[in-house]
C-alpha positions in Angstrom: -36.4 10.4 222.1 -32.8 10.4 220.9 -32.4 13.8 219.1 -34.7 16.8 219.1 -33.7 20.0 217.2 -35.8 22.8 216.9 -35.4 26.2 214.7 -38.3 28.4 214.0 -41.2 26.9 212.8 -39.0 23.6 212.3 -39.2 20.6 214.9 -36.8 17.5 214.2 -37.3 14.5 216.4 -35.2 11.2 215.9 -36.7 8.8 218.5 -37.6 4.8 218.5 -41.1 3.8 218.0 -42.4 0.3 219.7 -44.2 -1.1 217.2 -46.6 -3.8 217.5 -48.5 -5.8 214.8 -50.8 -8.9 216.5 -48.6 -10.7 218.2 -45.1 -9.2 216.8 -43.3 -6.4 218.6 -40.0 -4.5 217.7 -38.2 -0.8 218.0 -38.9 1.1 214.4 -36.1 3.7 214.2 -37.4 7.3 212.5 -37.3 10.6 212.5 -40.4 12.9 212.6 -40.2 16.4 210.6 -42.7 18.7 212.3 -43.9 22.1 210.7 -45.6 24.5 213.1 -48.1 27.3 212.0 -49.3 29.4 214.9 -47.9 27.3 217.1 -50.0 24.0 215.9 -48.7 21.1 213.9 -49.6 21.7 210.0 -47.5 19.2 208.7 -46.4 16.0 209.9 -43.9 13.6 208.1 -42.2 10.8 209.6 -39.2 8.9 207.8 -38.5 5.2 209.0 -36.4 2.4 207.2 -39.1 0.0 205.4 -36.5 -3.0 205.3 -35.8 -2.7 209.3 -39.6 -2.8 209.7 -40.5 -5.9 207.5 -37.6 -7.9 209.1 -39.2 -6.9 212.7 -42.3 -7.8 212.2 -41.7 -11.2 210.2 
């Protein structure tokens, strides 16, 4: 986890996912955009770079 930031029913998280495809690995910069509802995860979005992904995993 880099960067959390929470407000209301808002959670931000920039963090690094270790991605792993067969036998390819590499670190996936994103950022997850959380929205709670009675305290439980409704909605889920994450945001990640496609380019930086394909070169990773060629």
């Amino acid at each position: 986890m880099l960067n959390l930031l929470a407000e209301d029913d808002l959670v931000i998280a920039e963090r690094v996912d270790r991605t792993v495809a067969g036998a390819k690995r590499g670190d996936l910069p994103c950022v997850g955009m959380l929205l709670l509802r009675d305290g439980k995860i409704a909605v889920w979005r994450d945001y990640f770079d496609l380019a930086t992904y394909q070169r990773a995993m060629a």
